[in-house]
N, C-alpha and C positions, 0 to 999 in steps of 0.2 A: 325282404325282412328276414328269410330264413341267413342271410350269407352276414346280415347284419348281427343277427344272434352267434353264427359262428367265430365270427369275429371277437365278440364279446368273448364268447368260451375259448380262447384260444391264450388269453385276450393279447389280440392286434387293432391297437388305432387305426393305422390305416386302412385295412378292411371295411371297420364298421363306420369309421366317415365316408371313405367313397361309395359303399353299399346304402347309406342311412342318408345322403344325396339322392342318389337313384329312387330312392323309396320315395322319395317327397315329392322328387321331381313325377314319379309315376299317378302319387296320389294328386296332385298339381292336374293333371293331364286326362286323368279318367275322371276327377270332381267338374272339371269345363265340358268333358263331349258327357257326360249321362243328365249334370244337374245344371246345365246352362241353357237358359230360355233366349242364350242372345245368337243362335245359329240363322244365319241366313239363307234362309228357303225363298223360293221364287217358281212361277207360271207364269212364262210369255210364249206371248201367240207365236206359233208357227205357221206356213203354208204348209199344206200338206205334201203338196209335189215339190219341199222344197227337197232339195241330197243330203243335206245335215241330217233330218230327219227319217230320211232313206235308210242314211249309211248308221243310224245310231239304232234303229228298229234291225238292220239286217244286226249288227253284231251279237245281241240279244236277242234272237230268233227263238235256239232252242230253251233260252230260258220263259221268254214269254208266254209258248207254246204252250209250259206247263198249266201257264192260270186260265190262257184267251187263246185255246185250241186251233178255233176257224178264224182268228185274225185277217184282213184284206187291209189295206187302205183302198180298197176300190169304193169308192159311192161316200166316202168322208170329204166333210167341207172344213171341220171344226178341227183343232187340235192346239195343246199345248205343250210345250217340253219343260216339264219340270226340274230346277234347279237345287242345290244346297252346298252353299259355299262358294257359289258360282260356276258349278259343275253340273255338265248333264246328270240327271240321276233316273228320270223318268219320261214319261211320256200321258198325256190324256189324248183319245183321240176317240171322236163323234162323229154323229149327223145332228144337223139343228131339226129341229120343227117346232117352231114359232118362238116361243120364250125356251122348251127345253131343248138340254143337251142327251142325246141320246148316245150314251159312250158303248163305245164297241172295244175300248183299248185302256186300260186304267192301271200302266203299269210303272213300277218303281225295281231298281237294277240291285241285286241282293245286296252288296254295300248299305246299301240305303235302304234295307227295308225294315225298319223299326217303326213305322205307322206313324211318324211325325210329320213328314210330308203332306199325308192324308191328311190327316188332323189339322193339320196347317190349309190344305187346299178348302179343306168341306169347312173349316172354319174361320178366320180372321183374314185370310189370303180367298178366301171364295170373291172377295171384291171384285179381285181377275176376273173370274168366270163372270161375275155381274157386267163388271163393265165390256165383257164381249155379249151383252144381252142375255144370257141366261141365266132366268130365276129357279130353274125344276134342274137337277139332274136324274139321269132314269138307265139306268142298269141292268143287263139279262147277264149274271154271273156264271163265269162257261163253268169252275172247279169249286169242288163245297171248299178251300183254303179264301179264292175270291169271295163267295159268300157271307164267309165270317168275318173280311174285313171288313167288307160295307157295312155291313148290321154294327160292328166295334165303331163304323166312321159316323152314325146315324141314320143310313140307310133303314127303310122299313120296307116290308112285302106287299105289293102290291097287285096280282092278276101276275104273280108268277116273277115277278121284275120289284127291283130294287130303286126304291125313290126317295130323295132328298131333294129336299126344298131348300135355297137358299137363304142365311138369316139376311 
């Protein structure tokens, strides 16, 4: 807008049309990713020992560290790799015990971290989780950052641990 106004004061038509283009086009392009509910988000099961998962947990190591400090996949059965746009973006990763999912891993790759995912998984997209049998999720937040996003996702406290119940 600013090269558009110079334009104007200069005044050069072609400036302010190929700049007053680019403007539209920009505003075009930030009204679809901030105000568009049509982004597609996804959760499909993984194995755990698969290498996809391996090789997308090591790349993100030192950022995950920061929220799920003691992270393993040692003693996980559960996991999913969450998607948007049909790219890796995250990861959930558990132990079951009976109906819940008990996550040891709830992370999304800074790209993607504007809490739609979540909001998407704990809510219209929880289907997934349902139809891998789990109605409860249950959460020990390793960082007060982790904390604050489960309580924002509808997480409540519970005996120290973070629990959401499936609608």
């Amino acid at each position: 807008l600013a090269y558009v106004v110079y334009g104007l004061l200069l005044p050069a038509i072609p400036i302010v049309l190929a700049n007053g283009v680019i403007a539209a086009l920009n505003v075009w392009y930030l009204s679809r990713e901030f105000l568009s509910s049509g982004r597609r988000l996804g959760a499909v099961p993984i194995a755990v020992d698969q290498p996809f998962l391996q090789d997308f947990l090591d790349s993100h190591d030192a950022d995950l560290r920061r929220f799920q400090p003691s992270f393993t996949l040692e003693g996980k059965d559960a996991a999913w790799l969450l998607t948007r746009e049909g790219l890796p973006a995250g990861a959930l990763i558990g132990r079951r015990a009976g109906t819940d999912l008990l996550v040891d891993l709830d992370y999304v790759t800074a790209p993607y971290r504007d809490s739609q995912l979540g909001r998407w998984l704990y809510g219209p997209g929880s289907k997934v989780l349902r139809a891998g049998g789990v109605q409860r999720v249950v959460s020990e937040p390793g960082a007060p950052e982790h904390r604050r996003y489960l309580a924002a996702m509808g997480f409540t406290e519970s005996d120290g641990k973070m629990v959401r119940t499936l609608a």
